[in-house]
C-alpha positions in Angstrom: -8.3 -1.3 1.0 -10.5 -4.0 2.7 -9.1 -7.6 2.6 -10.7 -9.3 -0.5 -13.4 -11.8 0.2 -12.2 -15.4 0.0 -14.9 -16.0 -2.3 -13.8 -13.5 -4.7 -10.3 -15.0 -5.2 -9.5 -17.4 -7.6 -8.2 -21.6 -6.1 -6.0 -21.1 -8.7 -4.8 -18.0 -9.6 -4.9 -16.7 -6.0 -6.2 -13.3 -7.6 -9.3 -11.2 -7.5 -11.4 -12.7 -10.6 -12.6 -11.1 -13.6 -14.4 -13.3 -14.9 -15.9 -16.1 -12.9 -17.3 -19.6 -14.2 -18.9 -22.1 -12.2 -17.9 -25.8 -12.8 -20.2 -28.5 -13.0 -19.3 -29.2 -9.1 -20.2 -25.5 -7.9 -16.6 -23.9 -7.9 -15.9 -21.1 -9.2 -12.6 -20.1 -10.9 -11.2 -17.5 -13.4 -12.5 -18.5 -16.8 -8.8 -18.1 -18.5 -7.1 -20.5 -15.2 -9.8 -23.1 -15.2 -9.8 -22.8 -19.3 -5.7 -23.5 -19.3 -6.0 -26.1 -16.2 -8.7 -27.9 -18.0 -6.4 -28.3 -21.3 -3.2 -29.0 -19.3 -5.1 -31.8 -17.1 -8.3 -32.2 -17.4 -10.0 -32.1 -13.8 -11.3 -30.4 -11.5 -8.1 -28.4 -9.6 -9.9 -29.0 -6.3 -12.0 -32.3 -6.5 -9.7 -33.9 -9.1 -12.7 -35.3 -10.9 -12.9 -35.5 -14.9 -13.5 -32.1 -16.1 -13.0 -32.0 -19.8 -14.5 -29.2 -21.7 -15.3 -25.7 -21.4 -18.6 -27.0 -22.4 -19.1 -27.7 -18.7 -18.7 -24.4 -17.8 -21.2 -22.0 -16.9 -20.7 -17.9 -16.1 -20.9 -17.2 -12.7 -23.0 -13.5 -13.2 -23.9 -13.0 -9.4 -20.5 -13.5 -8.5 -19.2 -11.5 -11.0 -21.3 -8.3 -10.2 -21.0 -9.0 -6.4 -17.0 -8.5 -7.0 -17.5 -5.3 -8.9 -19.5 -4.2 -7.0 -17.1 -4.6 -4.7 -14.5 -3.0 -6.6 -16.7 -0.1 -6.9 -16.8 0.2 -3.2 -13.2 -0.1 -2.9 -11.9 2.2 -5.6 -10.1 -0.8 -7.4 -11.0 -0.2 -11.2 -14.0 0.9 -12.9 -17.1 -1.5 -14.6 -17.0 -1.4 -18.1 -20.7 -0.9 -19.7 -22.0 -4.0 -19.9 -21.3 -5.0 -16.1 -22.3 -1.6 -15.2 -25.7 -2.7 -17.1 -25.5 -6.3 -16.0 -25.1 -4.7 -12.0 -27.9 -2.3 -12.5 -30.5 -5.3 -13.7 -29.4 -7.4 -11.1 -30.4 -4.9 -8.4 -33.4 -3.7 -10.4 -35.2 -7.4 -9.9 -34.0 -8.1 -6.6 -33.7 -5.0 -4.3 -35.4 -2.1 -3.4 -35.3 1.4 -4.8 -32.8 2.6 -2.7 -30.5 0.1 -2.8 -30.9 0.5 -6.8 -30.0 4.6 -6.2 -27.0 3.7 -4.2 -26.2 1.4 -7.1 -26.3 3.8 -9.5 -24.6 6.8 -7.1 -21.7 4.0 -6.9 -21.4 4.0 -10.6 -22.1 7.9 -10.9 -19.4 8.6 -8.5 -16.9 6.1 -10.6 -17.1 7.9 -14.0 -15.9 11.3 -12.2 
């Protein structure tokens, strides 16, 4: 297995996320460690900067289907349906047809 992209890893958790949100600031954690960080201290883990409600967090999508895509790639654990669908319209608006086929291969060749 391929080193996982620092961007992919969670400041706080040190784990490959799940589930990325964005803060207000443009980091992005694991929603459950940024969730249980906000309660316990109510900042920012890396700026330290008020950050007081999960109100101020925002899902980070193209982060999230860049890491299963990822996973995909790297055998780690199969997309559920709705980031299987979420992957395929994200490729579907932005890339071309083959890059949508390989897409879809990926996800063929992970349900076998």
């Amino acid at each position: 297995m391929a080193s996982i992209p620092d961007e992919f890893v969670c400041p706080i958790t040190q784990t490959l996320m799940r589930d990325p949100v964005l803060t207000k600031e443009g980091h992005s954690f694991e929603r459950w460690a940024i969730l249980e960080w906000i309660y316990t201290n109510g900042t920012c883990p890396l700026t330290r900067r008020p950050l007081l409600s999960r109100s101020e967090l925002i899902p980070n999508t193209l982060l999230k289907i860049r890491i299963g895509t990822w996973c995909m790639v790297q055998n780690i654990w199969d997309l559920d349906e709705d980031d299987q669908e979420s992957m395929l319209a994200y490729y579907s608006a932005s890339d071309s047809a083959e890059q949508l086929f390989k897409i879809k291969m990926t996800i063929a060749m992970a349900k076998q």
